[in-house]
C-alpha positions as CSV (number, residue, x, y, z in Angstrom):
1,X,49.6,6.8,119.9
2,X,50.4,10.6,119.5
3,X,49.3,12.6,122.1
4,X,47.2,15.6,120.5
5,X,48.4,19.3,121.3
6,X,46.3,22.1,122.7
7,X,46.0,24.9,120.4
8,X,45.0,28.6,121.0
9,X,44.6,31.1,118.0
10,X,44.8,34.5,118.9
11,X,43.4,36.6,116.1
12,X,40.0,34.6,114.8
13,X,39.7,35.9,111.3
14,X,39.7,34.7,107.9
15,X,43.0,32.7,108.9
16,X,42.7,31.9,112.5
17,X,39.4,30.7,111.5
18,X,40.7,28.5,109.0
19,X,43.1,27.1,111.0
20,X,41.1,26.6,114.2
21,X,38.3,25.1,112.0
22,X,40.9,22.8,110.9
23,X,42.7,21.6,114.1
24,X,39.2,21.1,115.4
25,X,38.5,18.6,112.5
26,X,41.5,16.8,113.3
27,X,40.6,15.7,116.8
28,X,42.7,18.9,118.5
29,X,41.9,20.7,121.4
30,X,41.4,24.5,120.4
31,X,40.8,27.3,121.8
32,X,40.0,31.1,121.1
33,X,41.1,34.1,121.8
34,X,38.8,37.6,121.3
35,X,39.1,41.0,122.1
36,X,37.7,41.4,125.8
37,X,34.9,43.8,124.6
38,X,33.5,40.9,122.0
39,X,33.4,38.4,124.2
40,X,30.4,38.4,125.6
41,X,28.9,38.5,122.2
42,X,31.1,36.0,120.3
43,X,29.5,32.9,118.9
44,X,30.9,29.7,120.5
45,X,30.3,27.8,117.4
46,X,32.6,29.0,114.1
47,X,31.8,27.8,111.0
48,X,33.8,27.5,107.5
49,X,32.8,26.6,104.5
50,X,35.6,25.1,102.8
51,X,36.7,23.5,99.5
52,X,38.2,20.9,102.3
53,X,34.5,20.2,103.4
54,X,31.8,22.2,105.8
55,X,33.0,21.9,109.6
56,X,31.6,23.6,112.7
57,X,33.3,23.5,115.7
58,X,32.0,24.4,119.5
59,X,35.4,25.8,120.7
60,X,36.0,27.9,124.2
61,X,36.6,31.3,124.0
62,X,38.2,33.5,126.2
63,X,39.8,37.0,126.6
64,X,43.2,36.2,127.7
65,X,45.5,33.1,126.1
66,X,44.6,29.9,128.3
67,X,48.0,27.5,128.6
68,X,48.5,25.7,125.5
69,X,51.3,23.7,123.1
70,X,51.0,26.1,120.7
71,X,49.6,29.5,120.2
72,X,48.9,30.9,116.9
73,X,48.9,34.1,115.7
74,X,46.9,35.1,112.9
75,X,45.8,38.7,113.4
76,X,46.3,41.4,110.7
77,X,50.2,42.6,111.0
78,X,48.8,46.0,112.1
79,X,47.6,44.9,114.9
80,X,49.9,42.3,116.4
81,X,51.0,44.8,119.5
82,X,47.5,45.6,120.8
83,X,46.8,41.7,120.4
84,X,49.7,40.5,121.9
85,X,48.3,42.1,125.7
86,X,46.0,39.2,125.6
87,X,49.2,37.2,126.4
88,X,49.7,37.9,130.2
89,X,51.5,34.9,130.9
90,X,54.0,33.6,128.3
91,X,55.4,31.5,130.1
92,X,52.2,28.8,129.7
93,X,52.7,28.7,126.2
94,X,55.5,26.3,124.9
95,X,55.5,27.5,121.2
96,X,53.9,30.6,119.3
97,X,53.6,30.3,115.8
98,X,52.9,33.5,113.9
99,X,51.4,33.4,110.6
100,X,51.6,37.1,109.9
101,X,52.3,39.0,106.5
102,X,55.8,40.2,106.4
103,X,59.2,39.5,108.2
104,X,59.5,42.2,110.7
105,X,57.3,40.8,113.6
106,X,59.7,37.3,114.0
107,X,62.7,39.8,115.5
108,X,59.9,41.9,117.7
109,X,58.4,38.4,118.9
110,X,61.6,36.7,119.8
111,X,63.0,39.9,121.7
112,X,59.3,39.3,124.0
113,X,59.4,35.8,124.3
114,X,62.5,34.5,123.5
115,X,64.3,32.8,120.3
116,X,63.3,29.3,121.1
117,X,59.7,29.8,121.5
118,X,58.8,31.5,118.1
119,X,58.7,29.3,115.0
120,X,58.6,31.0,112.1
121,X,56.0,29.9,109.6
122,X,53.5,31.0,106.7
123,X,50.2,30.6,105.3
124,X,49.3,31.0,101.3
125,X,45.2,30.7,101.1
126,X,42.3,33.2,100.9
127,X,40.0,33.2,103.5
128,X,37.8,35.4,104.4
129,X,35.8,36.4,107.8
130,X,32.2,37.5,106.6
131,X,30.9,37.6,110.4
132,X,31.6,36.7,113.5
133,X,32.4,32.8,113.8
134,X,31.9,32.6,109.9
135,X,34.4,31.4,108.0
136,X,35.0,31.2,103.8
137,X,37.9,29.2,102.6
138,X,37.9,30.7,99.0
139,X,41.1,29.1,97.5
140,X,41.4,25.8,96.1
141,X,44.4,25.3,98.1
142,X,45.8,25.9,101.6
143,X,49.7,25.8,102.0
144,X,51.6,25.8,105.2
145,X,55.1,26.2,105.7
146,X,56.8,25.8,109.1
147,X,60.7,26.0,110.0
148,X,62.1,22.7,110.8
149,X,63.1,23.5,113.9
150,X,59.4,23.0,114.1
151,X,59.5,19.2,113.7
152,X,59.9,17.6,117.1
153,X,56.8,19.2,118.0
154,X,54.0,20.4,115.2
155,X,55.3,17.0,112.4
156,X,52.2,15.1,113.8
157,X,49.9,18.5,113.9
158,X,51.0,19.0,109.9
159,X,50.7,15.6,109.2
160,X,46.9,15.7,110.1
161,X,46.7,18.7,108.8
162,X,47.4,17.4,105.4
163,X,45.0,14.6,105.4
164,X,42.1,17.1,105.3
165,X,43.5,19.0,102.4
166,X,46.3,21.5,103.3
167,X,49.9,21.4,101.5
168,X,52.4,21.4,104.6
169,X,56.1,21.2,104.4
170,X,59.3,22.1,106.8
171,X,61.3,24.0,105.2
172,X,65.1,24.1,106.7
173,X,66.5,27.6,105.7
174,X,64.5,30.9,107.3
175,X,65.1,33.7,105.0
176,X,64.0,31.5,102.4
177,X,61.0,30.1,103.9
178,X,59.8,33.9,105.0
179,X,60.9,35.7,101.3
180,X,59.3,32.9,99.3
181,X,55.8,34.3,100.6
182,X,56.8,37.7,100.6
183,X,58.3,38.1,97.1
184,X,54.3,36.4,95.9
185,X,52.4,38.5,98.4
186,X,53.8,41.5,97.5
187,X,53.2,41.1,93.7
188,X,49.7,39.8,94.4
189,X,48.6,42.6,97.0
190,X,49.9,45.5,95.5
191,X,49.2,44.7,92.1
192,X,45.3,43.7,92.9
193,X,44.9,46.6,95.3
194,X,46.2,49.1,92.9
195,X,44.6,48.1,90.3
196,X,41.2,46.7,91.6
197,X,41.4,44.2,89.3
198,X,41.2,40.1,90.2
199,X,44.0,38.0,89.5
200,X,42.4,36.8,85.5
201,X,41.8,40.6,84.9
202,X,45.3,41.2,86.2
203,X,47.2,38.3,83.4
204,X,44.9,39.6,80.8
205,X,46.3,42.9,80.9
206,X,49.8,43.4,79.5
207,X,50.3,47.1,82.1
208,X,49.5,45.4,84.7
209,X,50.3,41.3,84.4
210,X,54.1,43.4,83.3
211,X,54.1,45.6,86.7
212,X,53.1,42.7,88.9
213,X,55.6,40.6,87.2
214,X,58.1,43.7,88.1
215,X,57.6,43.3,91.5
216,X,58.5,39.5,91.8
217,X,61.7,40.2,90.1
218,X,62.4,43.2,92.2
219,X,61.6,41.8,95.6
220,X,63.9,38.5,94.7
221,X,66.5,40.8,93.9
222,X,66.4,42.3,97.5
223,X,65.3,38.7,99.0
224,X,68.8,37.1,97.2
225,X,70.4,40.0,98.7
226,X,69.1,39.2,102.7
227,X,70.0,35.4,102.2
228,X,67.0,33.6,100.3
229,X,67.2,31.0,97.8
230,X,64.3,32.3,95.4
231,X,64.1,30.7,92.0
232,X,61.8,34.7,90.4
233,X,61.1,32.4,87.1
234,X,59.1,29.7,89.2
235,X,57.0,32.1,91.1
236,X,56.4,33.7,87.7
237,X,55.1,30.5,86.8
238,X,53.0,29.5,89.2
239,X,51.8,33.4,89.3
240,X,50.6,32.7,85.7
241,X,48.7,29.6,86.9
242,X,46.7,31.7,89.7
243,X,42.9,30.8,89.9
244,X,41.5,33.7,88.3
245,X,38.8,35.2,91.0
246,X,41.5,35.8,93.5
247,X,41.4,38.8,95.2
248,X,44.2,39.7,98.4
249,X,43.6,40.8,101.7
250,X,44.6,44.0,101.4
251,X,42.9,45.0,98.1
252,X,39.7,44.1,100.4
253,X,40.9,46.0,103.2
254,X,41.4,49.0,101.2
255,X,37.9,48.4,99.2
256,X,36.9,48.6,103.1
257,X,38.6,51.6,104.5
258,X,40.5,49.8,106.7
259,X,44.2,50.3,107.1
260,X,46.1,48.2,104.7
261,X,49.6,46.4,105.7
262,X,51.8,48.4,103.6
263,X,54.6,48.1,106.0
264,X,54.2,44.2,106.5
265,X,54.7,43.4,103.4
266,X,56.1,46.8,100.8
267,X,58.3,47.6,103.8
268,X,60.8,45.1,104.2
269,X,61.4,44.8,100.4
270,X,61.8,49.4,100.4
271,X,64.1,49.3,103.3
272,X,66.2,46.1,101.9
273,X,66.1,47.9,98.5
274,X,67.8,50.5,100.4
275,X,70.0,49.1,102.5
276,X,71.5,46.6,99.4
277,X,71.2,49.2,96.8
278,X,68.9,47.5,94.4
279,X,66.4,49.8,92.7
280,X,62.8,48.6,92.5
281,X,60.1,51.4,90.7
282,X,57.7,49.2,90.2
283,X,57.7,48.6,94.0
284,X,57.6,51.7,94.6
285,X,55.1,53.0,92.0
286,X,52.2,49.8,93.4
287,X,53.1,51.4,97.0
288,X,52.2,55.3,96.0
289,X,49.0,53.7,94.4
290,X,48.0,52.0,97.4
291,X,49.0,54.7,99.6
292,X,46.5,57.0,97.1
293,X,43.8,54.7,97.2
294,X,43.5,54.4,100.9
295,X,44.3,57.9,102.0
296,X,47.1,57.1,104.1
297,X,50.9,57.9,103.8
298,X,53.8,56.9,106.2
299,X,57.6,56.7,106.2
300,X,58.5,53.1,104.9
301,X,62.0,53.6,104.8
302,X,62.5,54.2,108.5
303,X,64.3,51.2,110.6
């Protein structure tokens, strides 16, 4: 018999929700980790409502990472340093699995923690926090991919994790596993946030379906070029296939005024534009619209 992991998820929104929900459903232990000044006030129960199936779970919650198998992070990319102080003692933690936007955080976390304690990973879903300790799964789907050198330790977690409804799957290279997500996300955020448009308004519209469609084929330029094994015509495919009421993260956040993660996920396709010589103005066109919409401007080129 497999003995179940303990499981701590620092960053309890719309993904760490999902994902703590989840474990929880499978027998795991889980617990969560809040900002010190919401504790107090944090519901101990979360609840998703999911395509998967309703769940609640009465989970622990606590201010600072508790000694666990596996520590997730799932906060926004912009705020992974702040986050991160809740981990005062790494050394209880066997393995942190980030499930951030972007591929910039892996080289900060490992240069923390170590290379041997991060396992790169990604999430494609939309969920959605729409209060405290309430959770909406929106997508049909829920996709996980986790570097093999993740086996020995999470096969059993994944394995469980795909009897409730998730796609899971190692995947053996890491520039490929990372840039497969990107090259999507960054078509799908930046085309939906400048445009304000859902994913069937998006297809239906030859400006913009043709921009976002730019994107994919820029970014795989720039992914092929940092090692990634991308095929640009099957994204394009399954881009065309997109439920059509699917909005991104960071088109709400902008509808929102919060902060959106421009450099998480425009940023490492600008700067590998740059550093490869690949030219890609449709990238860079989404990013001014973006930067417009939310007010905010910053230097994505810089190292």
């Amino acid at each position: 018999m497999t003995t179940q992991l303990h499981h701590a998820i620092l960053g309890v929104g719309g993904i760490g929700g999902l994902i703590a929900t989840s474990l929880a459903r499978t027998g795991a232990s889980v617990s969560l980790v809040v900002r010190r000044e919401a504790l107090a006030s944090y519901p101990r129960t979360l609840q998703l409502e999911s395509p998967f199936g309703n769940f609640q779970a009465n989970l622990p919650v606590a201010a600072e990472v508790p000694p666990a198998d596996v520590l997730w992070l799932t906060m926004k990319a912009t705020q992974l340093e702040p986050a991160l102080a809740a981990l005062t003692h790494p050394e209880s933690v066997r393995a942190i699995v980030p499930l951030l936007n972007g591929v910039d955080h892996l080289a900060l976390l490992r240069s923390k923690y170590g290379p041997e304690k991060v396992i790169p990973a990604t999430i494609a879903v939309e969920s959605e926090r729409v209060a405290p300790g309430h959770i909406i799964h929106r997508s049909s789907f829920a996709r996980l991919n986790v570097l093999s050198t993740g086996r020995p330790l999470l096969a059993d977690t994944l394995d469980r994790l795909q009897r409730i409804g998730f796609e899971c799957r190692f995947v053996d290279d890491e520039p490929t596993l990372m840039w497969s997500k990107l090259v999507f996300l960054a078509a799908f955020a930046l085309t939906t946030t400048a445009s304000g448009l859902g994913t069937a308004d998006i297809l239906a519209d030859p400006h913009w379906r043709d921009v976002g469609l730019a994107v994919i084929r820029e970014a795989t330029a720039v992914a092929t070029a940092e090692g990634a094994k991308i095929d640009a015509n099957a994204l394009i495919a399954g881009v065309m296939k997109l439920p059509g009421n699917m909005r991104s993260s960071m088109q709400k956040d902008v509808e929102q005024g919060k902060p959106p993660e421009l450099d998480a996920i425009a940023g490492p396709i600008l700067r590998g534009a740059q550093k490869h010589g690949i030219d890609v103005p449709a990238t860079r066109e989404l990013v001014s619209v973006v930067e417009q919409k939310a007010g905010t401007a910053f230097t994505l080129l810089s190292s």
